[in-house]
VEXDREN-2710 file (C-alpha; in Angstrom, 1 decimal):
% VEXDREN-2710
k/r/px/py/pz
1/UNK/-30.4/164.9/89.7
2/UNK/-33.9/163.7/89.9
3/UNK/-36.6/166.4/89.2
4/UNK/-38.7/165.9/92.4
5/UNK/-40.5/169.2/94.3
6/UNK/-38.4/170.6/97.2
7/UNK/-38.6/169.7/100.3
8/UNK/-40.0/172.3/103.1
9/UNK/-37.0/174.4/104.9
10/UNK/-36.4/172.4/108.3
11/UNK/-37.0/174.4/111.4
12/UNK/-33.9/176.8/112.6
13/UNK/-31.9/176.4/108.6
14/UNK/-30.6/179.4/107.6
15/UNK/-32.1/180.0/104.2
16/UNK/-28.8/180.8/102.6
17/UNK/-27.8/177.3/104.1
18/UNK/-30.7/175.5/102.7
19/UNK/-30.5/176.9/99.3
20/UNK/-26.5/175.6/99.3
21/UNK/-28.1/172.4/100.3
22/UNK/-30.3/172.3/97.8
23/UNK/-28.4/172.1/95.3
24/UNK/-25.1/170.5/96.8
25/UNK/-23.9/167.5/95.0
26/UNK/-23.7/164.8/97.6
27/UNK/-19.6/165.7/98.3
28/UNK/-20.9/169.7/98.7
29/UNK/-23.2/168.3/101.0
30/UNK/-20.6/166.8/103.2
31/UNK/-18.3/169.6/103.2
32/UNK/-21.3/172.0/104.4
33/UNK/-22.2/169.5/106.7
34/UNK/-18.2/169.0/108.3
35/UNK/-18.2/173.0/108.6
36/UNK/-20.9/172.4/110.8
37/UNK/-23.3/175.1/109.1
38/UNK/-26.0/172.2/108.4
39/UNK/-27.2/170.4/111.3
40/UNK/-30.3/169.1/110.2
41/UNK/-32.5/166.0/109.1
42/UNK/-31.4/165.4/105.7
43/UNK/-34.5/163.9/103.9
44/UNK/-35.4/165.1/100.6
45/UNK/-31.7/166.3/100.1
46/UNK/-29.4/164.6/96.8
47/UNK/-32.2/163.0/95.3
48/UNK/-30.9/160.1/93.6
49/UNK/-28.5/159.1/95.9
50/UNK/-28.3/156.7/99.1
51/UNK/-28.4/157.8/102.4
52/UNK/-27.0/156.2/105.3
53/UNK/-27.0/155.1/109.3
54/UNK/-24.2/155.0/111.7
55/UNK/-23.5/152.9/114.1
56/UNK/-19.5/153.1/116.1
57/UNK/-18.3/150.4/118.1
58/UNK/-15.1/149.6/120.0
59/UNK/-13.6/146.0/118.3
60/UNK/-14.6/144.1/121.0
61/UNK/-18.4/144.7/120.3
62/UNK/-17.6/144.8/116.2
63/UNK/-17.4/141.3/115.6
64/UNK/-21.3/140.8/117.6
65/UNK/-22.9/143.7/115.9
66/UNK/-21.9/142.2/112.2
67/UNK/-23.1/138.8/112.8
68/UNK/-26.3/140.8/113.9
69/UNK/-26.2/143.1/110.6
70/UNK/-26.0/139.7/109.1
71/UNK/-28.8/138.3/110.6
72/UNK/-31.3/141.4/110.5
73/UNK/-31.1/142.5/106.6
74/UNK/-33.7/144.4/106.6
75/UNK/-33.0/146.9/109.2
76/UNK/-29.3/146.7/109.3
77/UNK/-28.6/146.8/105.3
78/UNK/-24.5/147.0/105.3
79/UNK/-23.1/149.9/102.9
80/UNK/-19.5/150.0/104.4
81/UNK/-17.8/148.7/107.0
82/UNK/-14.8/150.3/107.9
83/UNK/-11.2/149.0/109.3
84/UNK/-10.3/149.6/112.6
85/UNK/-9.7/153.1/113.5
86/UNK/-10.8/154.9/110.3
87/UNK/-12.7/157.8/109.8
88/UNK/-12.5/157.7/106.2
89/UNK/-15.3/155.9/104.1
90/UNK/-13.8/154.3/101.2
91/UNK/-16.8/152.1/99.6
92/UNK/-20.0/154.5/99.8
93/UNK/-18.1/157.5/99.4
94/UNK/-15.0/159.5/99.0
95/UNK/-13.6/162.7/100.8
96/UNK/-16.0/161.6/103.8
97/UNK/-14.8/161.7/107.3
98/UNK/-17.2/159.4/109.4
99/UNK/-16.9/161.8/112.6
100/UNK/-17.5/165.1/111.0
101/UNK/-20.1/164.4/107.7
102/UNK/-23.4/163.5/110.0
103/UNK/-24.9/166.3/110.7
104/UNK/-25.4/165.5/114.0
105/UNK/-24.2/162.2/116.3
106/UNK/-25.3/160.5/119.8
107/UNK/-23.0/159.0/122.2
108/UNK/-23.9/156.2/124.1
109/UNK/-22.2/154.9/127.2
110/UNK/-23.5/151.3/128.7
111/UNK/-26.6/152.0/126.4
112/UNK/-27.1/155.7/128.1
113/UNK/-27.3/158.7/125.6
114/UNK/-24.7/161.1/127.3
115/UNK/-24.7/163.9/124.8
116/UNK/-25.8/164.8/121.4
117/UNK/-22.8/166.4/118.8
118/UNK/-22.8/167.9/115.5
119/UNK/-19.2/165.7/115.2
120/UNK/-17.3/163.1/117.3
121/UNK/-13.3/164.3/116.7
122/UNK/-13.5/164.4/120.2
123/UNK/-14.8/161.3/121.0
124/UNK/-13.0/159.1/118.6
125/UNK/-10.7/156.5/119.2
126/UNK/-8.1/154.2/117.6
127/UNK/-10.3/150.9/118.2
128/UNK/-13.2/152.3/117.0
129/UNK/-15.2/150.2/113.8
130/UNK/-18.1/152.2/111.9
131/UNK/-21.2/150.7/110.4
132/UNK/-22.9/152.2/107.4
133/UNK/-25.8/151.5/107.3
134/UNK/-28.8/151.8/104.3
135/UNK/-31.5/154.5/105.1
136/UNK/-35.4/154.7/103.7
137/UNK/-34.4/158.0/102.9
138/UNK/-32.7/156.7/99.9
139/UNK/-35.7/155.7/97.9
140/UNK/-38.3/158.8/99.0
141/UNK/-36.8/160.9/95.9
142/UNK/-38.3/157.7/93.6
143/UNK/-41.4/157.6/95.5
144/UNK/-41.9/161.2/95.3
145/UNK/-41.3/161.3/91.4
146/UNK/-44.4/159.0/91.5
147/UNK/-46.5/161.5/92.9
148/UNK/-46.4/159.8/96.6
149/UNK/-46.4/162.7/98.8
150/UNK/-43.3/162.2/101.8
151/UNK/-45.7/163.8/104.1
152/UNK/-42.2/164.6/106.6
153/UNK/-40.7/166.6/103.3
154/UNK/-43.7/168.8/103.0
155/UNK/-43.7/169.3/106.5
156/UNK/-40.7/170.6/107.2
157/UNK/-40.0/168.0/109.6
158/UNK/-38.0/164.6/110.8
159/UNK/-39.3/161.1/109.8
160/UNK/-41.6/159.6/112.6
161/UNK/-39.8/156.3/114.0
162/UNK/-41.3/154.1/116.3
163/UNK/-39.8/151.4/118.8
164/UNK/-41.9/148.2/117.5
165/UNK/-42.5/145.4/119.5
166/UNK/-41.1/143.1/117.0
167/UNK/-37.7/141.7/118.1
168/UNK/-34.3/141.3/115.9
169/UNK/-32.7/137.9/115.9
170/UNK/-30.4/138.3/118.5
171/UNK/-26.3/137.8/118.0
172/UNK/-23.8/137.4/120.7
173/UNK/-24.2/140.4/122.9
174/UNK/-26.7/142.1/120.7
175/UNK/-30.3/141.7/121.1
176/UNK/-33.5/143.5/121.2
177/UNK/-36.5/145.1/119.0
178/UNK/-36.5/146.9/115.6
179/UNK/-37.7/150.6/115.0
180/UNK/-39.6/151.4/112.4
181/UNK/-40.3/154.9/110.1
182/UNK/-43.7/155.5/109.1
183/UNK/-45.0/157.6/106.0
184/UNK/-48.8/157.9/105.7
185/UNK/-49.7/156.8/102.0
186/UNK/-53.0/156.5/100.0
187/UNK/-54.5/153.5/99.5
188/UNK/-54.8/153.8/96.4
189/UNK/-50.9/154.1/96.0
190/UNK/-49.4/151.8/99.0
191/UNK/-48.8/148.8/96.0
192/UNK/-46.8/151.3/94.0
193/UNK/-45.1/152.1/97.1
194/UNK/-44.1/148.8/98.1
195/UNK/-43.1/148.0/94.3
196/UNK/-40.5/150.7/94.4
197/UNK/-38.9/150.6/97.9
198/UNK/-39.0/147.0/97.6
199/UNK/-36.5/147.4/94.7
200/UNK/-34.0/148.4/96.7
201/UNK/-33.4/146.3/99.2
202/UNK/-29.7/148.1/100.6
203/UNK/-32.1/150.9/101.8
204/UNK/-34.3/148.6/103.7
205/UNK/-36.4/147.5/100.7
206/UNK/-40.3/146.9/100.9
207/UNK/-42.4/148.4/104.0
208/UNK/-42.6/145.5/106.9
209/UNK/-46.2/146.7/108.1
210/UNK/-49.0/148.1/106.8
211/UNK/-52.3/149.8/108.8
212/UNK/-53.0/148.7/112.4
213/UNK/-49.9/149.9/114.3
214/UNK/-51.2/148.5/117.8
215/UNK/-50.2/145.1/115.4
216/UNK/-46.4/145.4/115.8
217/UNK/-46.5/147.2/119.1
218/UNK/-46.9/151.1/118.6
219/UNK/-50.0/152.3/120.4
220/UNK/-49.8/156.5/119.9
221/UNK/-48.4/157.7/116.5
222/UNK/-48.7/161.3/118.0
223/UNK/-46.0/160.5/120.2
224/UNK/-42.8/158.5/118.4
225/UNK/-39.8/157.7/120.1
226/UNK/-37.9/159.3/117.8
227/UNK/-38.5/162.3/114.7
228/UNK/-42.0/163.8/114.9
229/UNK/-45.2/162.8/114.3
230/UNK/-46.8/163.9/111.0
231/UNK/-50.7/163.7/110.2
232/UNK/-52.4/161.2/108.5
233/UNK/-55.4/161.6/106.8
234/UNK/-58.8/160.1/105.7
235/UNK/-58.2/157.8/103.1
236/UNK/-54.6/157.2/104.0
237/UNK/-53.0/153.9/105.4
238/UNK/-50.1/154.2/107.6
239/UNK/-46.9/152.3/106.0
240/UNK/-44.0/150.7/108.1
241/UNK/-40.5/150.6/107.3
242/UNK/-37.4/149.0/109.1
243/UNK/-35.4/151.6/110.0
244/UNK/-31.3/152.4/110.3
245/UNK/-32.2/153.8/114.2
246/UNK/-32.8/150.5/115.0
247/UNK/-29.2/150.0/116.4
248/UNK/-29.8/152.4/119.1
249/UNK/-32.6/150.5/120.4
250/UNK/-29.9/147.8/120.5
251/UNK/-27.3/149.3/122.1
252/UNK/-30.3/151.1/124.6
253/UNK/-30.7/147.1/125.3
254/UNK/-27.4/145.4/125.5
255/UNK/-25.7/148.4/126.5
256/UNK/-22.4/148.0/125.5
257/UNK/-19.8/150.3/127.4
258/UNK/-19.6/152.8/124.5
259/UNK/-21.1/153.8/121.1
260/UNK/-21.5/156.2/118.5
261/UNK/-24.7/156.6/116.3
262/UNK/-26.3/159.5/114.0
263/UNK/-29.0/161.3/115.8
264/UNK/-32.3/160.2/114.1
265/UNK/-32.6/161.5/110.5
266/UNK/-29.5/163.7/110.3
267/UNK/-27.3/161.5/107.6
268/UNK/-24.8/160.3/105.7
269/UNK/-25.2/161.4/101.8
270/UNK/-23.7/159.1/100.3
271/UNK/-21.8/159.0/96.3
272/UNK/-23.6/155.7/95.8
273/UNK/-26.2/156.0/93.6
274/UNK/-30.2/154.3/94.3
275/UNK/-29.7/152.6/90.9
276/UNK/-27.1/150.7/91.8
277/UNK/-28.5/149.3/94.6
278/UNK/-31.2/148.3/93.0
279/UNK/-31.7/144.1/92.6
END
């Protein structure tokens, strides 16, 4: 693994659990995660290894949300997609149960959030098509092992993520705007920043925005739609990326009749390693 500084305990992580997490290879990880004793954002875990979105669909909404993957790269980056029915991922990862190895999951129904689940056994179905997705989580290990501080990580908290203005490139039934994470960095660092996360485009690559938020749409970084705010300081721009949750601002908008996502920043560690998605 990647010698980076540990990440702050998240709130309500038993520090037994946290320690096991800390130095869980990425299938370690998913087991503790499956025995539902680790229910919490996963940034700053596995260093070195990709981490990943979810989006569920039934097939009838599968073949639209692909062509839409296809069309918006940067905030739908493809790992896996799975065959009808199946839990398991094959591509990304091995022993990994799609319904259990999130730590947590939303369930929408006609683009309504009707419960929040630390697995979907129950909710799973035999027509049922999963989307792995890239995450910006990924590549924080790299950024941190260039001294860029992932302000969330020290924190102790989840990613902020905000619902842009900027819209996707619509696709059949699915249209509407992209949500972005935000990490504060220096100035004096935001090229070197760029230069790495742009490497890896399969994790969402190089930041979208930087500075003015009220420029794609967000008017309050104190109050994101989704994660928690984190504080910026003098001398620090803040840095936009496109973001895996932006499929549940999609399905919030063409509100198909059911879905299944991760909840914000609780993911999928992956076997696949950031070197070999790099270009």
């Amino acid at each position: 693994m990647i010698d980076v500084p540990e990440p702050a305990k998240p709130e309500g992580v038993a520090d037994e659990v946290w320690a096991q997490m800390l130095a869980a290879s990425p299938v370690e990880a998913r087991r503790l995660i499956r025995s539902g004793d680790f229910t919490a954002p996963t940034s700053g875990l596995c260093p070195g290894y990709a981490q990943a979105n979810l989006i569920v669909l039934p097939r009838e909404q599968a073949y639209d949300f692909l062509l839409f993957a296809q069309r918006n790269p940067k905030p739908c980056p493809l790992l896996e997609v799975t065959e009808v029915g199946a839990r398991q991922a094959t591509i990304c990862a091995t022993d990994c149960d799609i319904a259990t190895d999130f730590p947590r999951y939303r369930i929408y129904e006609h683009g309504q959030l009707v419960a929040e689940v630390d697995n979907v056994e129950d909710y799973w179905r035999d027509d049922l098509v999963s989307f792995v997705i890239g995450c910006s989580f990924s590549f924080e290990s790299e950024l941190i092992e260039a001294g860029i501080e992932i302000r969330h990580n020290t924190m102790g908290c989840n990613v902020p993520m905000y619902l842009t203005g900027v819209p996707c490139t619509p696709a059949g039934s699915m249209s509407g705007n992209m949500v972005m994470s935000m990490r504060p960095i220096p100035y004096d660092q935001v090229v070197k920043a760029v230069q790495i996360s742009g490497a890896i485009p399969k994790v969402h690559g190089a930041p979208l925005h930087i500075g003015d938020p009220a420029a794609i749409g967000v008017h309050d970084l104190t109050h994101p739609e989704f994660g928690d705010p984190v504080e910026i300081r003098e001398g620090e721009a803040p840095v936009f990326w496109a973001c895996g949750v932006t499929p549940q601002s999609i399905v919030m908008n063409s509100k198909p009749p059911f879905a299944i996502t991760h909840a914000p920043g609780c993911m999928l560690i992956t076997d696949t390693k950031n070197i070999d998605l790099k270009e």
